[in-house]
C-alpha positions in Angstrom: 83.5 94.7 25.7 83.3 92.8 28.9 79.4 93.9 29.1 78.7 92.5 25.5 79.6 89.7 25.9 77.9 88.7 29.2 74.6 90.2 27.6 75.3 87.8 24.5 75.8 85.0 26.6 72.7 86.0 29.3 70.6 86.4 25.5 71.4 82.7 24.5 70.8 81.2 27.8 67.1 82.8 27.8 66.8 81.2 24.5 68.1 78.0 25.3 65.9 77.8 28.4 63.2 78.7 26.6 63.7 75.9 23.4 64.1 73.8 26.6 60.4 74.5 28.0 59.3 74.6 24.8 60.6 70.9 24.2 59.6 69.7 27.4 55.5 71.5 26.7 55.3 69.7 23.1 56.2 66.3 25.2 54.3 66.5 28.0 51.0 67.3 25.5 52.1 64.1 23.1 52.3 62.0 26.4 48.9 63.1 27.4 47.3 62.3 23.8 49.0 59.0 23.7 47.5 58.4 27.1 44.2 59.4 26.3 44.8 57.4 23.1 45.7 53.5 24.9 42.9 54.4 27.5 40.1 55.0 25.1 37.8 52.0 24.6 38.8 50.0 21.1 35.6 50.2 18.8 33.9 47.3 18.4 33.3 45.7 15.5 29.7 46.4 13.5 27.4 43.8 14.0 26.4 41.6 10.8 22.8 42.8 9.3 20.7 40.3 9.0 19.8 40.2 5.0 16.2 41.1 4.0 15.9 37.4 2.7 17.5 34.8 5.3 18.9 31.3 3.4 17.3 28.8 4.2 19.6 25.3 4.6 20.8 23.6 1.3 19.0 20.8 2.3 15.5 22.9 2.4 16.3 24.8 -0.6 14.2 24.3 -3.9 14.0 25.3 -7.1 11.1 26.3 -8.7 10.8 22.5 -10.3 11.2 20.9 -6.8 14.6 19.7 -7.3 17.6 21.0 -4.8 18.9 24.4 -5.4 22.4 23.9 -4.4 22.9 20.3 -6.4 21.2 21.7 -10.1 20.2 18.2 -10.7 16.7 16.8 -11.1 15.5 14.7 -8.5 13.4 11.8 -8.5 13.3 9.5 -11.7 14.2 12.5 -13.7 18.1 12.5 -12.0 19.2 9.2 -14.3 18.9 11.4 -17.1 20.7 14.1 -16.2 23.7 14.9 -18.7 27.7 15.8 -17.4 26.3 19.6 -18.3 23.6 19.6 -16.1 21.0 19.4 -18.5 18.2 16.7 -18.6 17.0 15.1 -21.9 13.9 12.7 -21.8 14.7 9.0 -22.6 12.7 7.5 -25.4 9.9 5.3 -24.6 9.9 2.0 -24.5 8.8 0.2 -27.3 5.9 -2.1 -26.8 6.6 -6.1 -28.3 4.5 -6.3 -31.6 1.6 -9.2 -31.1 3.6 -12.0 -33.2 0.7 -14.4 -33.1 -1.3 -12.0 -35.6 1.8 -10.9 -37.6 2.5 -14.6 -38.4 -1.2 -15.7 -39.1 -1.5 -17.5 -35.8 -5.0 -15.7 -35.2 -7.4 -17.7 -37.1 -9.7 -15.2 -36.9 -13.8 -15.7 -36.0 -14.9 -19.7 -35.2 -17.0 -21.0 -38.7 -16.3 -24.7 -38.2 -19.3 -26.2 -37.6 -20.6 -28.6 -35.2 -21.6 -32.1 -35.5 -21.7 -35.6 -34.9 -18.0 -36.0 -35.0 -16.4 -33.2 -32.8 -19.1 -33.6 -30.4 -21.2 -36.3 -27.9 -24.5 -35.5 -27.6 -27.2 -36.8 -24.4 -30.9 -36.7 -23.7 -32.6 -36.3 -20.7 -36.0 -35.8 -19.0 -37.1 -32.9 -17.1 -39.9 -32.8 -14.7 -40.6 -28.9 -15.5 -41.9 -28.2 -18.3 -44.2 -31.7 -18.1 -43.6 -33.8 -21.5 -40.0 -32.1 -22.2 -36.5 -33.5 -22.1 -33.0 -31.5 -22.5 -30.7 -32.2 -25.5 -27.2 -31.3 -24.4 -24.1 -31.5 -27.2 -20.7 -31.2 -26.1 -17.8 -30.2 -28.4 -15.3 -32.8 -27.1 -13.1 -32.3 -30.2 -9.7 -29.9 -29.6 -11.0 -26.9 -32.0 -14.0 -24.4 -30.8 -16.9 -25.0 -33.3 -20.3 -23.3 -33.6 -23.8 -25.0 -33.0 -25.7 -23.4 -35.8 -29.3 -22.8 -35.7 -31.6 -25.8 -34.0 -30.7 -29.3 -34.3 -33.1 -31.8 -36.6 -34.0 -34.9 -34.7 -35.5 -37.8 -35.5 -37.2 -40.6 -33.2 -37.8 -43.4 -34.3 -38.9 -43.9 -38.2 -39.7 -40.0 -38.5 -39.8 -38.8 -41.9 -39.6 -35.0 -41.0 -37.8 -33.1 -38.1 -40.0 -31.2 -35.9 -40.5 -27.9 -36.4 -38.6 -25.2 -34.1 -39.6 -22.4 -31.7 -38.8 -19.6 -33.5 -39.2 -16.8 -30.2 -36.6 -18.9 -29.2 -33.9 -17.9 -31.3 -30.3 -16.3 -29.6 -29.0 -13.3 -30.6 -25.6 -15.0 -31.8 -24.4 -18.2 -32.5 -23.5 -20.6 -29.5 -19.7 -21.2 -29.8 -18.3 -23.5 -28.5 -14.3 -24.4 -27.2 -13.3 -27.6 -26.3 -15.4 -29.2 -23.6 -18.2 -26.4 -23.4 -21.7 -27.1 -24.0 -25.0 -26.1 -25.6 -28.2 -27.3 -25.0 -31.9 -27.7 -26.7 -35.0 -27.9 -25.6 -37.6 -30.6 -26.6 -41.5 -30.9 -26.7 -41.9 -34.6 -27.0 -45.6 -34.1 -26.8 -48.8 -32.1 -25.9 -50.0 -32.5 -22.0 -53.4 -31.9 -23.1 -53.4 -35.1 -25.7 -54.5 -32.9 -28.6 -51.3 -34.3 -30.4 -52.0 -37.3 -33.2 -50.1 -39.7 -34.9 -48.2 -40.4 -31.4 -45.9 -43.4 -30.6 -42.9 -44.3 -28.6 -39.6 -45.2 -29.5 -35.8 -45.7 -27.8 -34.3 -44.4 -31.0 -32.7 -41.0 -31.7 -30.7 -39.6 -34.6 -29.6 -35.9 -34.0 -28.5 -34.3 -37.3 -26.5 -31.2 -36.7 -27.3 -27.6 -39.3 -24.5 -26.0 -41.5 -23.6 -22.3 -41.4 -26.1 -21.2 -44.1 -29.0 -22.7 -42.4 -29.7 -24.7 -45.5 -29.3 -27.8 -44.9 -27.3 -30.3 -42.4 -23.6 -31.2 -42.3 -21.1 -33.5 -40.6 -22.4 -36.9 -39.8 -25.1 -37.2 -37.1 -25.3 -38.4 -33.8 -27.4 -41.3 -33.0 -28.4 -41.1 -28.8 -29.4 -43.9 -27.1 -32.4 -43.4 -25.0 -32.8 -45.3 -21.6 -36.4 -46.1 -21.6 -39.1 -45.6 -24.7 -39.7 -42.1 -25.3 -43.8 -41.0 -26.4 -43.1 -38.6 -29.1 -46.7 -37.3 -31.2 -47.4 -34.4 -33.8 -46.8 -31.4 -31.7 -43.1 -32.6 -31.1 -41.0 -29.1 -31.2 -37.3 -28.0 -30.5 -35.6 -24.7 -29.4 -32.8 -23.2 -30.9 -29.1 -24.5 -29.5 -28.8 -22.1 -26.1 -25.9 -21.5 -23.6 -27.5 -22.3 -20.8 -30.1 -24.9 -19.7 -32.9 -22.4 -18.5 -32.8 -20.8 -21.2 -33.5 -24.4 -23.5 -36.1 -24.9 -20.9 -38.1 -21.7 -21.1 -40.4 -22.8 -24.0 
């Protein structure tokens, strides 16, 4: 009985021994791994890939219209129309002022008032080129533009006719003319060869101005005082009323 008991008692002091070891093994290994575990190297983070298409700044960044990406706004003029929804709508033109002179009838349309002794002064002068000529010159000094039609009629002296007119030297339009312009005329007093007849001289001058049909005069006349006598004969001839003087002179 003695025996059994001391072999029970040996039997669960092995056992207890060996728990014990058994304890203190599973320990010593957890100690280890935790050791090897706080003296292993933390991993490090992994690094940011770049992306395959890099942004570029806001500031650099345009759509395909040319305005900035990041705002959604047009830019330039375009950005006052730009709605709270970020839409743009075009503003409407501007409408152009209406030309109130020609709704109210303040365009009197084309010039048909005529020239003539009372809107205009009119002066003789001699030339030294072409021999035998002078220059008529007729000046509208009235306040309304008025047209010299055709050639003017002149007539020195007692003269029962008006000399006839160079007809090559007709103008393609009508010489208008505004307030203060002038025309001019140029006159063959008489021949430098003395083949003229019926020739005399003379310090008067009456200068009768055509109408717009050609057929006849209108207006009252001018009469021109001439500074010295003037030797008019049969082969007296005028021009047609020009703009310029050279062109009154070339015939």
């Amino acid at each position: 009985m003695r025996n059994r008991n001391f072999r029970r008692t040996a039997r669960t002091s092995a056992l207890g021994t060996a728990a014990l070891l058994a304890a203190l093994t599973l320990t010593a290994c957890q100690g280890d791994d935790q050791a090897a575990a706080d003296s292993a190297p933390a991993p490090s983070a992994p690094s940011e890939q770049p992306s395959d298409s890099p942004k570029a700044p806001a500031d650099q960044q345009k759509d395909s219209t040319g305005s900035d990406a990041d705002s959604g706004s047009a830019s330039g003029s375009d950005s006052d129309s730009v709605s709270s929804s970020g839409s743009t709508h075009a503003e409407p033109a501007a409408q152009k002022p209406k030309d109130t002179a020609k709704n109210t009838g303040a365009d009197s349309g084309p010039v048909t008032r005529a020239c003539d002794g009372g809107n205009t002064k009119v002066t003789i002068t001699a030339v030294t080129r072409p021999i035998n000529h002078m220059l008529l010159t007729v000046t509208n000094t009235g306040s309304k533009a008025c047209n010299a039609y055709s050639y003017p009629f002149l007539a020195f002296g007692e003269a029962q006719a008006v000399p006839p007119v160079y007809e090559e030297s007709k103008p393609q339009a009508v010489v208008t003319l505004s307030p203060g312009q002038s025309a001019y005329a140029g006159v063959m007093t008489s021949s430098a060869d003395g083949s003229g007849e019926g020739g005399y001289s003379t310090k008067d001058l009456t200068v009768s101005f055509q109408n717009r049909q050609g057929s006849g005069s209108t207006g009252p006349s001018s009469n021109v005082p001439l500074a010295k006598p003037v030797y008019v004969d049969s082969t007296l001839k005028v021009t047609y009323w020009q703009a310029t003087m050279t062109d009154a002179l070339t015939y």
